[in-house]
N, C-alpha and C positions, 0 to 999 in steps of 0.2 A: 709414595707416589711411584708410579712405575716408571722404570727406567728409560722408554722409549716418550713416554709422556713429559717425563721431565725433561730429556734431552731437545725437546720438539717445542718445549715450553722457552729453554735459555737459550737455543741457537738464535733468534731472533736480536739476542739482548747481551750477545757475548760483546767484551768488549763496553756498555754504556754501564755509568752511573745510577745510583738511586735506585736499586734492587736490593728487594728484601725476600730471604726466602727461612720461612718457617718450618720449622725441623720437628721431628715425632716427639720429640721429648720437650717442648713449648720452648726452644731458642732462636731467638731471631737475629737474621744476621742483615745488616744492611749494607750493600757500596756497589762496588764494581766485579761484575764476571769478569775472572782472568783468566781459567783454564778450565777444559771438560774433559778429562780423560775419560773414555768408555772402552778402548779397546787391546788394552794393556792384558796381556795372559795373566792369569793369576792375580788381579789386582781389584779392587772392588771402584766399581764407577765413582768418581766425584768429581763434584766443584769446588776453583777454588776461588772466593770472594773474597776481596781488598776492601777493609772498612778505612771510612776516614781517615780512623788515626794509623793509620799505615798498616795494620796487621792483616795479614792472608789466614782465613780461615778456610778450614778444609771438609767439604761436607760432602758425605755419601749418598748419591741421588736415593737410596734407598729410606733414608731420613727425611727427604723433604716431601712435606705434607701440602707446601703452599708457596706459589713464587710469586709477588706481586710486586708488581713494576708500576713504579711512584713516581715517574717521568707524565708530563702531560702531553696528551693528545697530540700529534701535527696535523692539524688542517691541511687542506687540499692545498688554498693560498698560501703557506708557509714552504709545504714542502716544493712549489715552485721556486722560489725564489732564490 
């Protein structure tokens, strides 16, 4: 996925739960966006996802192929309230 796309893909969801983002090489990682370095000289873009069982895995947006956000919908009346 391209770097801008992915970047534009997780801003929305940094920070929440139950994201899962599928990597070139068919691994899936599921939990919490915790960091998105893009702008590091010399460093190659990533994210880094906290799975349940505590572990930060570290993935180069150049690897993810798929980000799907397994959180449901809010309604119009929800996000009122």
């Amino acid at each position: 996925m391209e770097i801008t796309k992915a970047l534009s893909a997780l801003q929305p969801l940094y920070g929440k739960g139950n994201i899962e983002i599928v990597t070139r090489n068919g691994h899936r990682v599921r939990g919490i966006v915790r960091s998105m370095k893009t702008t590091q000289a010399l460093s190659i873009p990533t994210v880094k996802v906290e799975r349940a069982d505590g572990e930060i895995v570290k993935i180069p947006f150049s690897a993810i192929i798929e980000i799907i956000n397994h959180n449901p919908p809010r309604s119009a009346d929800s996000a009122r309230a």
